[in-house]
C-alpha positions in Angstrom: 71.7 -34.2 0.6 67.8 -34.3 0.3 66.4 -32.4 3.7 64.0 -35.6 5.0 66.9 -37.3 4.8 69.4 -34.8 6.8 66.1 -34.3 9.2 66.1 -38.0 9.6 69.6 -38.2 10.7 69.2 -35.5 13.0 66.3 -37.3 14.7 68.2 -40.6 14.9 71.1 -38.9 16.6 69.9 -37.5 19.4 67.0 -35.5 21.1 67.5 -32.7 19.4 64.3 -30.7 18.4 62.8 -29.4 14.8 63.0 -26.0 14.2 60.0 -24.3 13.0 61.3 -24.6 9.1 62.2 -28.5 9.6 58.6 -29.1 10.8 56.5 -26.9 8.4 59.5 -28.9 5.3 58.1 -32.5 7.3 54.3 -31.4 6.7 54.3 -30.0 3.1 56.9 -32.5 1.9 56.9 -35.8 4.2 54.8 -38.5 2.8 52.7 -39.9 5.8 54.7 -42.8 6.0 57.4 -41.2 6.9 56.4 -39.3 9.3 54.7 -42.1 11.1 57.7 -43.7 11.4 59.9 -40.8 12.5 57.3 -40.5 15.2 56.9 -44.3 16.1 61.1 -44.2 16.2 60.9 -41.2 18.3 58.3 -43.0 20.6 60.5 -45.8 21.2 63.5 -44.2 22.3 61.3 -41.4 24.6 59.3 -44.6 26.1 60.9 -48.0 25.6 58.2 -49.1 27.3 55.7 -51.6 25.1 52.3 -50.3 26.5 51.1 -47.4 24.5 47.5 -45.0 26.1 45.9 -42.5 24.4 43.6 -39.6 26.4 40.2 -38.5 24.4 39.7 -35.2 25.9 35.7 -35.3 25.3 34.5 -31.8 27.3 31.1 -31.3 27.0 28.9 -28.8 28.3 25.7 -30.2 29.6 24.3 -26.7 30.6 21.0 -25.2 28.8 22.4 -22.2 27.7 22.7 -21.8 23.8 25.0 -19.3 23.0 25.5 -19.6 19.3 21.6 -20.8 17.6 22.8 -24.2 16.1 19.4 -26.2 15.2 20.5 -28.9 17.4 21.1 -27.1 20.6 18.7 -26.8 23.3 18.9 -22.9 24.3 16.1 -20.4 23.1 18.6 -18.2 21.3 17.8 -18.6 17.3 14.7 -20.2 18.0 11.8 -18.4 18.5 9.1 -20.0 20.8 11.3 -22.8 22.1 12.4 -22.9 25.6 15.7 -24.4 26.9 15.8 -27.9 28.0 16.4 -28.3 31.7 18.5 -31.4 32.2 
């Protein structure tokens, strides 16, 4: 039996998780499809529930201190004769 199809079945059946072999096999040999699907299925039956929210996790620093010289920062380091920006 082809191993999408056995880790299919062993989704459907229960909530049993992937082992680290079954995951990395999904990645390399799952077409995107597929795995959409598996998770969408897997979405359902964790949280029947029909409204769906997603979290965007934006941290940003708003300090003046430039620790790494990127051309776009606003910290002295990398820059000679510029001062930081004080917001």
């Amino acid at each position: 039996m082809d191993t999408l199809v056995q880790i299919e079945e062993k989704l459907d059946s229960g909530n049993q998780p992937l082992t680290d072999t079954e995951a990395l096999h999904l990645l390399e040999a799952g077409d995107l499809l597929t795995l959409g699907a598996l998770a969408h299925n897997m979405r359902w039956r964790l949280h029947p529930e029909p409204e769906v929210s997603f979290v965007i996790d934006r941290n940003i620093n708003y300090t003046d201190g430039c620790v790494t010289g990127f051309r776009f920062s606003s910290g002295p380091q990398g820059h000679p004769g510029r001062k930081a920006t004080a917001w």
